[in-house]
Backbone as numpy.savetxt, mean C-alpha at the origin, in Angstrom:
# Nx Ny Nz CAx CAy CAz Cx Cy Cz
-6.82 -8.58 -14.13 -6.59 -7.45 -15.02 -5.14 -7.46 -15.49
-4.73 -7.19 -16.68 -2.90 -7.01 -16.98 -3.79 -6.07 -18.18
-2.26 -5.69 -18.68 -2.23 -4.51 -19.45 -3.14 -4.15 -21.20
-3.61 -5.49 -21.42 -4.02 -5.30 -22.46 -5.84 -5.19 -22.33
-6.58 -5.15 -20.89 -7.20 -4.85 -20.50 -7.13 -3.48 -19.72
-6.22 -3.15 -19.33 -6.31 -1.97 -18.27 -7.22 -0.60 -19.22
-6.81 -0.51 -20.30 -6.98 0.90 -20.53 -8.63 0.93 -20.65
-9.45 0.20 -20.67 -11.14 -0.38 -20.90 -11.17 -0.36 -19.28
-10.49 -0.95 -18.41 -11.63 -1.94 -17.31 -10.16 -1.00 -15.91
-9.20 -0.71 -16.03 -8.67 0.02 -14.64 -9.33 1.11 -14.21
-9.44 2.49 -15.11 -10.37 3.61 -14.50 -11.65 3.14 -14.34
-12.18 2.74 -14.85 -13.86 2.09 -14.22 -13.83 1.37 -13.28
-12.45 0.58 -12.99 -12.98 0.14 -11.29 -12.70 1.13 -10.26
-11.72 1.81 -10.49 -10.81 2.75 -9.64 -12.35 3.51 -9.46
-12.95 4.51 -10.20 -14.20 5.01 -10.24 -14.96 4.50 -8.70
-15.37 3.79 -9.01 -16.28 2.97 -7.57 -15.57 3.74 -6.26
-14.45 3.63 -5.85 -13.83 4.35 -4.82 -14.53 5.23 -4.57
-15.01 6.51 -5.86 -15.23 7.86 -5.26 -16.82 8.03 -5.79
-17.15 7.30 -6.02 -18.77 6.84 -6.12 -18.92 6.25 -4.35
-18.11 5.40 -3.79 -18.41 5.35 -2.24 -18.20 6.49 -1.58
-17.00 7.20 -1.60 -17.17 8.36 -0.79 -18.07 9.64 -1.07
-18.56 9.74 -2.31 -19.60 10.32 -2.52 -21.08 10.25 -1.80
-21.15 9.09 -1.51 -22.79 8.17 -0.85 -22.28 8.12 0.29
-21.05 7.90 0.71 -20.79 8.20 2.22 -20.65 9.74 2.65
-20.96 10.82 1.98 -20.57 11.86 2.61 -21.49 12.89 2.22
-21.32 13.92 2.38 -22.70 15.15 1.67 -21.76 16.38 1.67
-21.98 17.28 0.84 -21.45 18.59 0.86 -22.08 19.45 2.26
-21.09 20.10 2.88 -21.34 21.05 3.81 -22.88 21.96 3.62
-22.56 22.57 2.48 -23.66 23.11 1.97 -24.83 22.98 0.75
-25.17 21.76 1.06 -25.81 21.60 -0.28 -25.33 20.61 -1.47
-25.30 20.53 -2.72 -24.77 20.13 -3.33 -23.92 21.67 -4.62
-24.18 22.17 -4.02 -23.67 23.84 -4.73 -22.14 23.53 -4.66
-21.50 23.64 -5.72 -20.09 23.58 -5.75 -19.60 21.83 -5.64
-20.09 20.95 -5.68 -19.57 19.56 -5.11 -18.57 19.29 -6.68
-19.29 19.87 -8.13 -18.47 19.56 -8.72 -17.50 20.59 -9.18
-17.12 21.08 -8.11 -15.87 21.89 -8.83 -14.84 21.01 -8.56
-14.96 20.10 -7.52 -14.15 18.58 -7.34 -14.24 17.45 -7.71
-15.38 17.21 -8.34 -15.74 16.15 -8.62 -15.19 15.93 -10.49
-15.34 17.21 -11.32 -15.50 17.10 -12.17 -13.76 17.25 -13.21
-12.51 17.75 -12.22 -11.54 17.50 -12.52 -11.18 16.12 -12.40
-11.08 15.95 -11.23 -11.19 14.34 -11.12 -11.68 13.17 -12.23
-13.04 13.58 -12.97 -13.30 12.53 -13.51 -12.41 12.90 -14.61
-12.09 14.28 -15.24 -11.84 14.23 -16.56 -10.04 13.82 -16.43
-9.59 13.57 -15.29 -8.20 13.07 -15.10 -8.25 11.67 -14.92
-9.38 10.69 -14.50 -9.59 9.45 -15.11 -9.59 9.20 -15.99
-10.51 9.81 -16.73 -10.84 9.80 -18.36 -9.81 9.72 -19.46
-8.94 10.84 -18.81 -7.78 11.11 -19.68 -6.46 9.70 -19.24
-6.60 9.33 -18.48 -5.91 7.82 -17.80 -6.44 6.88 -19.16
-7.82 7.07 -18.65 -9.03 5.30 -19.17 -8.23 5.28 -20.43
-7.83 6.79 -21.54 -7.99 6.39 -22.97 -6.83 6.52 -23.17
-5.71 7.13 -22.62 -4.51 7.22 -23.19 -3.27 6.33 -22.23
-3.33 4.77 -22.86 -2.05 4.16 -22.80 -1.30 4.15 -23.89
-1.14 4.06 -24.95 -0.53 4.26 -26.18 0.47 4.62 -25.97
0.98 5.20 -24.85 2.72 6.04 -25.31 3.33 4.56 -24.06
2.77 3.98 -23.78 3.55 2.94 -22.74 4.05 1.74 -23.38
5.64 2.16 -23.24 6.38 1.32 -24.31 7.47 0.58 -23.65
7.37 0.43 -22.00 7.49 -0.61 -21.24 6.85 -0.58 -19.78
7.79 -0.99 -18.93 7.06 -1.34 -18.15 6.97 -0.44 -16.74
7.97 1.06 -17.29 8.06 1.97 -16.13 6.71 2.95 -16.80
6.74 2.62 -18.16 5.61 3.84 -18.68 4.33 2.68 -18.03
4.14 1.70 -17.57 2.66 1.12 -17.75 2.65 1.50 -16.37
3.89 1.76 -15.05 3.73 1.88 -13.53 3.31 3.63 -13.60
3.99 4.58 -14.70 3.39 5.67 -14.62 2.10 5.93 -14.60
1.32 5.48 -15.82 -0.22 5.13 -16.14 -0.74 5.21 -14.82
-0.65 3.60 -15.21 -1.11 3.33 -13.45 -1.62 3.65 -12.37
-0.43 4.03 -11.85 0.14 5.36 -10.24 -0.58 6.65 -10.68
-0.76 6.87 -11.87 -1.00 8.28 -11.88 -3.09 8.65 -11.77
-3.77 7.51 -12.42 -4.49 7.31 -12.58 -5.13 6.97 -10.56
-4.31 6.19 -10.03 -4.54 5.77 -8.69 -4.35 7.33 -7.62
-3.23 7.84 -8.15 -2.94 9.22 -7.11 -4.31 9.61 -7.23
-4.41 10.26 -8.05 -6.08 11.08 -8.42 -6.99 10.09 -7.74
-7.50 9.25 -7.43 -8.15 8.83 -6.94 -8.13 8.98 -5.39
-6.99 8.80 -5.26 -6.27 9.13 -3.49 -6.66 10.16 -3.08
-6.05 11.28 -4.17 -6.41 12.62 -4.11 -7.75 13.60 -3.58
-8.67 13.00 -4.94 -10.12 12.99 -4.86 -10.86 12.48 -3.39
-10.47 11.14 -3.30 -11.39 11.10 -1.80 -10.37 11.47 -0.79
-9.47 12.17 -0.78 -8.82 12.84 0.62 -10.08 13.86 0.63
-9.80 14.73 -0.66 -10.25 16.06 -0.51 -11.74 15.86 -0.36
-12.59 15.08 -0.46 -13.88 14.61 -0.45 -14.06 15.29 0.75
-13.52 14.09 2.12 -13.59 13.54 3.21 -13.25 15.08 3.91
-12.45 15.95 3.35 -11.80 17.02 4.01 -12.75 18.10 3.63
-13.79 18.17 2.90 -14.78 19.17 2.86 -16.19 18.75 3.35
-15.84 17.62 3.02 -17.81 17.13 3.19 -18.14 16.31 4.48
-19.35 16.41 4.90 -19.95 15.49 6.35 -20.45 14.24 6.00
-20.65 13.44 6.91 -20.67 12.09 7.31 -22.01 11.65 6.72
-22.44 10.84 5.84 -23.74 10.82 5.36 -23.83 9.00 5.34
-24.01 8.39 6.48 -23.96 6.85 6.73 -25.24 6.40 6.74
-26.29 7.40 6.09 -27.36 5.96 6.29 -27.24 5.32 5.05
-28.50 4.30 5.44 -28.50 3.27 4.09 -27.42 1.89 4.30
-27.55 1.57 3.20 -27.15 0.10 3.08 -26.13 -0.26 1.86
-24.95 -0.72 1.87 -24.59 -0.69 0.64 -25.24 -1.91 -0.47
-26.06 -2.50 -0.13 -26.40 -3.60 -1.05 -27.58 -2.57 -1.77
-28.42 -1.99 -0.81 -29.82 -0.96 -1.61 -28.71 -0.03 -2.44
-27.65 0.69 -2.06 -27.37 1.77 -3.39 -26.63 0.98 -4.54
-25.78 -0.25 -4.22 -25.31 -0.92 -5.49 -25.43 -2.45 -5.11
-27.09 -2.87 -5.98 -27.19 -4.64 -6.33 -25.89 -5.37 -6.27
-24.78 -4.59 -7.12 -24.04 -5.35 -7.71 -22.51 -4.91 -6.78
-22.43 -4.54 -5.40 -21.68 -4.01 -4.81 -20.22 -4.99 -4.99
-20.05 -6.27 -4.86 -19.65 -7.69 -4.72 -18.57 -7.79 -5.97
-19.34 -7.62 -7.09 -18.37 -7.26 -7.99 -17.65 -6.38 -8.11
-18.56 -4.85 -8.04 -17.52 -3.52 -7.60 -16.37 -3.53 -6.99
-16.79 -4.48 -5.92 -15.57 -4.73 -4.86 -14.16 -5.47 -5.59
-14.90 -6.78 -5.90 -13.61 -7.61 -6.35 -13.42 -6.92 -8.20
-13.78 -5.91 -8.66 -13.16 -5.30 -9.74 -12.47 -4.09 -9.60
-12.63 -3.33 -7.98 -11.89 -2.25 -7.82 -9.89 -3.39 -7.02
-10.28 -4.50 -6.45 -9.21 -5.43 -6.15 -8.25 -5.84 -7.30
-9.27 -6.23 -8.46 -8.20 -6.58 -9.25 -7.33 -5.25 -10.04
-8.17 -3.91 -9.67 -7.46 -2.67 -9.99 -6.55 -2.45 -9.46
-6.44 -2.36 -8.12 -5.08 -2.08 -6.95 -4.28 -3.14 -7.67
-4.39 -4.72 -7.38 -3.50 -5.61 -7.50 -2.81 -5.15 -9.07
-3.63 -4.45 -9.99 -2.64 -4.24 -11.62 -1.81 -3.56 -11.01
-2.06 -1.94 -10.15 -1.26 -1.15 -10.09 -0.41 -1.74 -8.82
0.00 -2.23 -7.62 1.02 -2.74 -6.95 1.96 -3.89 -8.09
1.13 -4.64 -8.55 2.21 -5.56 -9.87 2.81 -4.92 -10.96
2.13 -3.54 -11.63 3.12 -2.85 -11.92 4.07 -1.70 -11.65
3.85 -1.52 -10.24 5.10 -1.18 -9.27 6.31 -2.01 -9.38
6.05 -3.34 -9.00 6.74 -4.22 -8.30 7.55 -4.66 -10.17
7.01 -4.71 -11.15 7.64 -5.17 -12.24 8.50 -4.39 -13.19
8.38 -2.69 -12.34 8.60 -1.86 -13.38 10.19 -1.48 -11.95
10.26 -1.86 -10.89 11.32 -1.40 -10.02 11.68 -2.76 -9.21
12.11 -4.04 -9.55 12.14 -5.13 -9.31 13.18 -4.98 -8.09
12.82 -6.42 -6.63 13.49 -6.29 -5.94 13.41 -7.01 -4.76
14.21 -7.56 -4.65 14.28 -9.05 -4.09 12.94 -9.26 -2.71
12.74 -7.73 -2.03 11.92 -8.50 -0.88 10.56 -8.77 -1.70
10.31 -8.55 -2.41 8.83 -9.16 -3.62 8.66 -10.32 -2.66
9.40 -11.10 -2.45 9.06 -12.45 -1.88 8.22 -12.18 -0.62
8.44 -11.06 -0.11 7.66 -10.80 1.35 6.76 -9.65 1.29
7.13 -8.83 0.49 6.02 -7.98 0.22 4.64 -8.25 -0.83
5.04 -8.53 -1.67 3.69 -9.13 -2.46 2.38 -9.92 -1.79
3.36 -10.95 -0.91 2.11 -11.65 -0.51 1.13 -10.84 0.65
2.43 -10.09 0.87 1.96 -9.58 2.08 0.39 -8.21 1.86
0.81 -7.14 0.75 -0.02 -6.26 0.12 -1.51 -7.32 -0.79
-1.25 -8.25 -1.36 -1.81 -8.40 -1.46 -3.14 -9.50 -0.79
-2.44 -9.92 0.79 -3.23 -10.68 1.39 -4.62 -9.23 2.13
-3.67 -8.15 2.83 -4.53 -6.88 2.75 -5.29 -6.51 1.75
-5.11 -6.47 1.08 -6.14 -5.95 -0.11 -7.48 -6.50 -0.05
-7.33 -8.05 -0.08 -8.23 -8.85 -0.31 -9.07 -8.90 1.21
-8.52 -8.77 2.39 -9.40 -8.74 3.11 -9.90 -7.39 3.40
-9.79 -6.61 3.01 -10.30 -5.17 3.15 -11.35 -4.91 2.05
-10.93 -5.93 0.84 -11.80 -5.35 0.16 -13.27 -6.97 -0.45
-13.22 -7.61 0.84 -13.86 -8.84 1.12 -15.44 -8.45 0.88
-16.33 -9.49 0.46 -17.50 -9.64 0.17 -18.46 -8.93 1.11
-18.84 -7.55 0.72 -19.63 -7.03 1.54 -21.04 -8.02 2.33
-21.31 -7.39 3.62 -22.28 -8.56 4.43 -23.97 -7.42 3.65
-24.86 -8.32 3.98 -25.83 -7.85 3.52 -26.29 -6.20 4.43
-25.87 -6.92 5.62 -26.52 -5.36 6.48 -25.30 -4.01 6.56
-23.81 -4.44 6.32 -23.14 -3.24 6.24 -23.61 -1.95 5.38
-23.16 -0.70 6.03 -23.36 0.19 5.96 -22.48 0.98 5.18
-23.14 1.58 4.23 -21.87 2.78 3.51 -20.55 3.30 4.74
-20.88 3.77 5.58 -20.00 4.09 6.42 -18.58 2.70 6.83
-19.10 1.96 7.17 -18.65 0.96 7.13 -17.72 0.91 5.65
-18.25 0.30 4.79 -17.86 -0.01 3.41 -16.85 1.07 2.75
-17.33 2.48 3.32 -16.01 3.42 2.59 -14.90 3.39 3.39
-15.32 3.30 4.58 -13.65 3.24 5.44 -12.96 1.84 4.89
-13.70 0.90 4.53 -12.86 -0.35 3.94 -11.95 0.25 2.47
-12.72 0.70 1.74 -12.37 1.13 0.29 -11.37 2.08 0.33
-11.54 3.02 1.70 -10.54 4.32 1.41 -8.84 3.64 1.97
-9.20 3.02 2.98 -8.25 2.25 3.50 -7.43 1.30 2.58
-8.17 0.49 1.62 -7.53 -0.18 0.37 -7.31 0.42 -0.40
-7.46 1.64 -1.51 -6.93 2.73 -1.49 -5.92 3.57 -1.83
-5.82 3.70 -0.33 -4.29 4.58 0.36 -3.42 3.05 0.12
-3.97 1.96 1.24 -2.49 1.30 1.01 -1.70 0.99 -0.41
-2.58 0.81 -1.62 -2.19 0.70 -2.85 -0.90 1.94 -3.19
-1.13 2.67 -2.63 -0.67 3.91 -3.37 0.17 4.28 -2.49
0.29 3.90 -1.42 1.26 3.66 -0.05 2.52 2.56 -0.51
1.87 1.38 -0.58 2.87 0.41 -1.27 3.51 0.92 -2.45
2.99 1.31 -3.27 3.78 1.71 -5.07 4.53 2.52 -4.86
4.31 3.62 -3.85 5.41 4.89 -3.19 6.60 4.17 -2.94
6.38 3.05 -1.48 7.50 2.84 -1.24 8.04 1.76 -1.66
7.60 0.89 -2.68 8.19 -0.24 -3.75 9.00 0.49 -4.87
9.01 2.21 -5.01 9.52 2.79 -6.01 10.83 3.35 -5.17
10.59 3.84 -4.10 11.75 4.10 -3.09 12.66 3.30 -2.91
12.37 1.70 -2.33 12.96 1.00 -1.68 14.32 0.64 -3.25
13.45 0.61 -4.44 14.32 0.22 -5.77 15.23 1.43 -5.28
14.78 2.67 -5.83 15.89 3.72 -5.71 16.80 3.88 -4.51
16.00 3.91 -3.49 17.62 3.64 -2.11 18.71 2.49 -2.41
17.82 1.76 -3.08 19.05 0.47 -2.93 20.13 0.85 -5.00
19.54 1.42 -6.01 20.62 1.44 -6.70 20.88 2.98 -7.31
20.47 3.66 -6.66 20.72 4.91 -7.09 21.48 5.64 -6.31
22.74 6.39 -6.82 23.74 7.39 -6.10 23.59 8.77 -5.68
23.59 8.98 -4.80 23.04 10.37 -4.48 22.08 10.83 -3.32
21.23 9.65 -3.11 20.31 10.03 -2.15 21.05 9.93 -0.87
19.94 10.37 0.31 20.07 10.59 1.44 20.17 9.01 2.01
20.94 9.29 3.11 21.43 7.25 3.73 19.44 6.69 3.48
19.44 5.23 3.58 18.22 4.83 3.27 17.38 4.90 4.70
16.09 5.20 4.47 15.24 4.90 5.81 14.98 4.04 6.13
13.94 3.49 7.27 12.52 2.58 7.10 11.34 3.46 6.46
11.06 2.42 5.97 9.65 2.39 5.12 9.10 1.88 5.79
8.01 2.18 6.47 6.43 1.70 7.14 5.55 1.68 6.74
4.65 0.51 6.69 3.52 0.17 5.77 2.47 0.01 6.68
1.42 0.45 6.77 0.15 -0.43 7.59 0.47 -0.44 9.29
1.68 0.10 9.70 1.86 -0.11 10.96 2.61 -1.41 11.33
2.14 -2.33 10.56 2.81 -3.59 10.85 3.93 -4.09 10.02
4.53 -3.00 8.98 5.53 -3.85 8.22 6.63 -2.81 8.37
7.52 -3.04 8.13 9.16 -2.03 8.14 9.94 -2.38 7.24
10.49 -1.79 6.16 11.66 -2.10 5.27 12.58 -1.10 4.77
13.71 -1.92 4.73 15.07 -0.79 4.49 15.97 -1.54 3.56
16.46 -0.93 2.34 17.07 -1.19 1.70 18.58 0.19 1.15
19.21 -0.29 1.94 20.62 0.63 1.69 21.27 0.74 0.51
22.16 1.90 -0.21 22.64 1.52 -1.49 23.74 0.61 -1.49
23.87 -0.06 -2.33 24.59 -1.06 -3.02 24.98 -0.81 -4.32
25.37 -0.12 -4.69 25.64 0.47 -6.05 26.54 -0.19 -7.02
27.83 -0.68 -5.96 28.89 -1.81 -6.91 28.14 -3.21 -6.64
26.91 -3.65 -6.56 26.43 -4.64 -6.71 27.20 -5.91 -6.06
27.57 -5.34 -4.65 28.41 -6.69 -4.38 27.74 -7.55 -3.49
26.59 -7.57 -3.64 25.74 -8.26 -2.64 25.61 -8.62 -0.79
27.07 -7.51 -0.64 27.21 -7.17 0.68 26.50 -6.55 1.19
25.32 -5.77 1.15 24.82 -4.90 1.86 23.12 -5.42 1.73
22.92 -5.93 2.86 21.39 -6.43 2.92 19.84 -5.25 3.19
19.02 -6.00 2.24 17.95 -4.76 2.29 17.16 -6.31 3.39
16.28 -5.45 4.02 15.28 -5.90 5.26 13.91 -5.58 5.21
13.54 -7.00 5.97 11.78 -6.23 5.84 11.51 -7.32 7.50
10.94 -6.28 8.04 10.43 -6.72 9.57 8.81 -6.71 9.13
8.11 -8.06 9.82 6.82 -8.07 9.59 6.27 -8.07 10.74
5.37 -7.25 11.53 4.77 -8.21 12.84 3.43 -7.90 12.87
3.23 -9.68 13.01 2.27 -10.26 12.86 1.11 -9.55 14.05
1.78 -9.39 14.95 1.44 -8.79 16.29 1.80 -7.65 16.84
1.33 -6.48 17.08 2.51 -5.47 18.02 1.80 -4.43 18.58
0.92 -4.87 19.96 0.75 -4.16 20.66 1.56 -2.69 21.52
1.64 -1.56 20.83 2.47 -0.38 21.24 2.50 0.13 22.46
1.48 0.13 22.94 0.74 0.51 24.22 1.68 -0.25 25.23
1.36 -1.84 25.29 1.92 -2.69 26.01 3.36 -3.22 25.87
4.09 -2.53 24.49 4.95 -3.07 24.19 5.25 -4.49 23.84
4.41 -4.64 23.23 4.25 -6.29 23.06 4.03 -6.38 21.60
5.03 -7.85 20.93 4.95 -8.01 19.31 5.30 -9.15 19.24
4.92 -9.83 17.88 5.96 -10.94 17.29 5.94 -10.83 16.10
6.90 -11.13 15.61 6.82 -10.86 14.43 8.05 -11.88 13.18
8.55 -11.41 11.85 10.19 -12.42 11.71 10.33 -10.80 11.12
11.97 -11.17 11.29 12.64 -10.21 9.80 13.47 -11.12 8.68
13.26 -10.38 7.31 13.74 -11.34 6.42 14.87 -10.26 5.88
15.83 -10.76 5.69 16.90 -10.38 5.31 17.41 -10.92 3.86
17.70 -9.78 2.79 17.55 -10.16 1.17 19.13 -9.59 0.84
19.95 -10.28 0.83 21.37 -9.85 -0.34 20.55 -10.18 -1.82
21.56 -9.43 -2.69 20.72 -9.74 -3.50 21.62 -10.30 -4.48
21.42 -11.03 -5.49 22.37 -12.00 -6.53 21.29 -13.57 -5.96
22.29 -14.23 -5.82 21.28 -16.08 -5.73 21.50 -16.61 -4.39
21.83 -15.64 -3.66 21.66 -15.37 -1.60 20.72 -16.03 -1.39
20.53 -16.89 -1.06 18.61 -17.26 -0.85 17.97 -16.21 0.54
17.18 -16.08 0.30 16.65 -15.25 2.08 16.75 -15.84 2.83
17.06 -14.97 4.35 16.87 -15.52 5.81 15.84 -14.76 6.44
15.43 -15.76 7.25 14.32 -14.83 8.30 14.29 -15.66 10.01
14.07 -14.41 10.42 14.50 -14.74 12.44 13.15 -14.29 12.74
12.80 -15.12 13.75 11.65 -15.25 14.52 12.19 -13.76 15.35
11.52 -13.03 15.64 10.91 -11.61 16.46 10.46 -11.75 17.39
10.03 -11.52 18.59 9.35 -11.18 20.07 9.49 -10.03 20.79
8.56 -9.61 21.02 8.98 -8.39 21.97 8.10 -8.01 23.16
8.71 -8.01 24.31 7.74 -8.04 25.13 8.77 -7.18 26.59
7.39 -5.88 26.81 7.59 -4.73 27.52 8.88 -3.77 26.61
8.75 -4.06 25.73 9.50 -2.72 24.24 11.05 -3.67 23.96
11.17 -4.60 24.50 12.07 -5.10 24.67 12.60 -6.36 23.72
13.33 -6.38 22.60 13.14 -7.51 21.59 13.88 -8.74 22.11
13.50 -9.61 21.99 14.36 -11.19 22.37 14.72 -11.99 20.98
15.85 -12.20 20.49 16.13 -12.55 19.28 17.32 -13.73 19.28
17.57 -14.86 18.56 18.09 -15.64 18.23 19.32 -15.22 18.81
20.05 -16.01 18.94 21.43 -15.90 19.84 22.61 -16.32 18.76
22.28 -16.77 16.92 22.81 -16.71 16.28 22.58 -15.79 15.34
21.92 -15.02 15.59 21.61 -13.67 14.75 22.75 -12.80 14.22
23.52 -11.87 13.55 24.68 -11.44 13.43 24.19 -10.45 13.55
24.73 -9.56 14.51 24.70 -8.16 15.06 24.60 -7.19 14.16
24.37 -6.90 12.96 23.92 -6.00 11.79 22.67 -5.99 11.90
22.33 -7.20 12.09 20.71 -7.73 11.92 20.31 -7.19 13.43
21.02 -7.58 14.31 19.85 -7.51 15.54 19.96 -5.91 15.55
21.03 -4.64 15.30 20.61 -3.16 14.78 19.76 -2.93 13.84
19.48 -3.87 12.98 18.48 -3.87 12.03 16.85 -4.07 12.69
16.71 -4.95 13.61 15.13 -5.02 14.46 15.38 -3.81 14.90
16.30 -3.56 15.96 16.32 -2.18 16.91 15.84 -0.78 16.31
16.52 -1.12 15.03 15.93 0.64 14.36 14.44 0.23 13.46
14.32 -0.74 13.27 13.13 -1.47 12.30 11.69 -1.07 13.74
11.79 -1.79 15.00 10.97 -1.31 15.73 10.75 0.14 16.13
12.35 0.87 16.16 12.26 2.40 16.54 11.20 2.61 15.61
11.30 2.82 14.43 10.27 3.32 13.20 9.32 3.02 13.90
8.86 1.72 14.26 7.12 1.74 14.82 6.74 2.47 15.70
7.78 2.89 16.62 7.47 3.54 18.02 8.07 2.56 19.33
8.81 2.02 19.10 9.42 1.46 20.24 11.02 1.63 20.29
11.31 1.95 21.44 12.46 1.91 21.52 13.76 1.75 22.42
13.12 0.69 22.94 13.78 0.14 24.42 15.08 -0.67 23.97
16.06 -0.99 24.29 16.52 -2.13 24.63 16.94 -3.30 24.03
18.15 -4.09 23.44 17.80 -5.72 23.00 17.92 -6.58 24.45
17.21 -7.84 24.88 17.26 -8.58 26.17 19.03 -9.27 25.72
């Protein structure tokens, strides 16, 4: 999907989302009242599907977009938060054509995270992209013949949120790192398994590194992870990245690491919930 398709083929995949949580769920009472929610919703797609015309680069095509995706977020929160559990059935009997649904609501997320990422550009792209979009694709993988709506919407709602999770904080991470004024920068947590921080840098002197901790692994319970962090100056810096371990909350890290960085795992894991110690 790119932009000279979106305004035809993005709200019609996005759609499918709340066509699953619909078949996954039932009104409390009936179907009496289901569209007093249902029916803002569509006409705030609608009004998405037909009006790109004022997008005259590439922050107006991430507005579109995002805005078209919130409502969708929106819609099946509030679904899920009024209505009961309605899992029988099969998703292949309510949609033949589920397979495509799937990989056309994928190539929907992937427009809107690429025009996040093109409209607030920024060096960890190199680690985040692959990363959002290796999730996507397995969450939103070739339904099996016997899965169950129940099944299938927790995949969809879950792909989703993270879309709209990522574009949040791909719009943040730009603004912490060149905008004056805000509050010192956070971590950003993605999925549980990712962490990134990008501090301001405002005189562009490529001194001040933005970070992204990935782990591959990270049992909380046990205190146990592995993971790298990649570290991005930004100008023609090439990236670095350090192998991660952690075991009983405790990180074990390169012994040439420069001590910015190894405070950088320490508060990168605090965010997850750990917070012991460097060995």
């Amino acid at each position: 999907m790119d932009v000279s398709s979106a305004p035809t083929r993005y709200a019609e995949a996005l759609l499918f989302a709340a066509e699953m949580v619909d078949a996954a769920t039932r009104p409390p009472h009936g179907d009496h009242g289901e569209e007093v929610l249902r029916d803002p919703y569509a006409q705030e797609m609608l009004r998405h599907q037909s009006d790109w015309s004022w997008c005259d680069n590439r922050q107006d095509v991430d507005l579109a977009a995002s805005g078209a995706l919130r409502a969708t977020v929106e819609y099946v929160a509030h679904r899920h938060g009024i209505a009961l559990p309605n899992r029988t059935g099969r998703a292949y009997e309510r949609w033949p054509d589920v397979d495509d649904r799937l990989a056309r609501l994928e190539s929907a997320l992937r427009f809107a995270v690429e025009a996040a990422e093109q409209a607030w550009p920024h060096r960890l792209q190199q680690v985040l992209a692959p990363w959002v979009r290796q999730h996507l694709a397995a969450l939103l993988a070739t339904a099996a013949r016997a899965e169950g709506l129940g099944s299938l919407d927790a995949r969809v709602r879950r792909a989703v949120k993270l879309a709209w999770q990522y574009r949040s904080v791909w719009y943040e991470l730009f603004a912490d790192h060149h905008w004056q004024g805000r509050p010192p920068a956070p971590w950003w947590c993605l999925d549980g398994t990712l962490a990134v921080r990008s501090p301001f840098d405002g005189y562009a002197t490529t001194q001040v590194p933005s970070y992204a901790l990935h782990m591959t692994h990270l049992d909380l319970t046990a205190g146990r992870g592995e993971g790298e962090l990649t570290v991005a100056y930004f100008g023609t810096v090439p990236l670095t990245s350090y192998p991660v371990a952690v075991t009983d909350g405790v990180p074990t890290l390169p012994t040439d690491m420069e001590v910015g960085h190894r405070t950088a795992v320490a508060d990168a894991l605090s965010a997850f919930g750990l917070t012991r110690a460097e060995k």
